[in-house]
C-alpha positions as CSV (number, residue, x, y, z in Angstrom):
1,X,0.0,0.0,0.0
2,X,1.5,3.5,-0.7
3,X,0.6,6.0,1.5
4,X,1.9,10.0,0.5
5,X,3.4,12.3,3.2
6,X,2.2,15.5,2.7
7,X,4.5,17.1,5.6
8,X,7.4,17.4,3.2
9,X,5.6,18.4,0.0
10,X,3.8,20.8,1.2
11,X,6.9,22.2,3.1
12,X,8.5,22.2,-0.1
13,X,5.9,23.6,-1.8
14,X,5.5,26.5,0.7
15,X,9.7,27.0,0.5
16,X,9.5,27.4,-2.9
17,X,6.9,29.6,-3.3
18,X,8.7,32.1,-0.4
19,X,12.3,31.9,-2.9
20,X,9.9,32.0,-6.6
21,X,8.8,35.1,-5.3
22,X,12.1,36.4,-4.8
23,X,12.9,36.1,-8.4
24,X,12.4,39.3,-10.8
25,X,11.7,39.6,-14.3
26,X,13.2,42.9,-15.1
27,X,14.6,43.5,-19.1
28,X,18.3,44.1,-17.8
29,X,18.2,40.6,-15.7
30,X,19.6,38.1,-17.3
31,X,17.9,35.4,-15.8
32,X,14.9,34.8,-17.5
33,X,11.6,32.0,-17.1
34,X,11.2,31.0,-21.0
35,X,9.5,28.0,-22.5
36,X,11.9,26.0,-23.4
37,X,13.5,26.8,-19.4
38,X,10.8,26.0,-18.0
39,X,10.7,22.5,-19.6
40,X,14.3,22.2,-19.0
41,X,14.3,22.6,-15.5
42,X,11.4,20.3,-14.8
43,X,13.2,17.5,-16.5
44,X,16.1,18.5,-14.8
45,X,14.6,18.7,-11.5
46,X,12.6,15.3,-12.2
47,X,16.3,13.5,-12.9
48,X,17.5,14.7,-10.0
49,X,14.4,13.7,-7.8
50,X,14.6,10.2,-9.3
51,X,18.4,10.0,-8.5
52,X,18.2,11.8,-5.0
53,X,15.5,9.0,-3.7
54,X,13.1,9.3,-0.9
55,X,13.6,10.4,2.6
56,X,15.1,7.8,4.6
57,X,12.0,6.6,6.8
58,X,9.3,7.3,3.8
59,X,8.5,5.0,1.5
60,X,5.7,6.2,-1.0
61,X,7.2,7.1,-4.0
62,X,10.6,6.4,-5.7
63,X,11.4,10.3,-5.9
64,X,12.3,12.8,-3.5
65,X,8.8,14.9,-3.5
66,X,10.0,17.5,-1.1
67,X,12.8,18.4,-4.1
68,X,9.8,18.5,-6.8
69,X,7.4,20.8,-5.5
70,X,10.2,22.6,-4.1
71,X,11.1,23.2,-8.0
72,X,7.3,23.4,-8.6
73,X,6.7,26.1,-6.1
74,X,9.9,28.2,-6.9
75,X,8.0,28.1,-10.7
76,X,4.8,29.6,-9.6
77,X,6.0,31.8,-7.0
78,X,8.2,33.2,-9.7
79,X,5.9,33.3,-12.1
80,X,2.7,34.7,-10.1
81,X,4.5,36.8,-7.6
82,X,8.0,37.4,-9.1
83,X,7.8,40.6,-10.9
84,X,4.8,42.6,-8.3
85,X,6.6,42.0,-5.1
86,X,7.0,45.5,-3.4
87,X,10.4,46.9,-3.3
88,X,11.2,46.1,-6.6
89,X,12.6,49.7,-8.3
């Protein structure tokens, strides 16, 4: 039977979102969320979960989930919050 932890997704999740928002899209930066970015960091980020294996005492999924929708929520906090965040001149 595989039973999900939620404890370290949704921390993950919530860490993410707290750095994504961090991230501004300003013309001069040179860092920049495109397409073809996007899709290369979720398969980079999905190789990586699959190599770094699940937390020690968990055993619901081959991947490291806390890594994923860490990625995940550094994606949507960037991309909902990144460039409206106050302070940003």
């Amino acid at each position: 039977m595989v039973s999900i932890v939620i404890g370290p997704i949704l921390f993950g999740f919530l860490f993410g979102l707290v750095l994504g928002t961090r991230i501004r899209r300003k013309e001069e930066n040179s860092f920049k969320f495109t397409g073809s970015a996007i899709v290369a960091l979720l398969i980079g980020s999905l190789l990586m979960s699959l190599d770094l294996g699940q937390f020690p005492f968990y055993a619901d999924l081959p991947i490291a989930t806390a890594f994923l929708s860490a990625i995940i929520g550094i994606l949507i906090g960037s991309l909902l919050f990144g460039s409206s965040a106050k302070g940003d001149n």
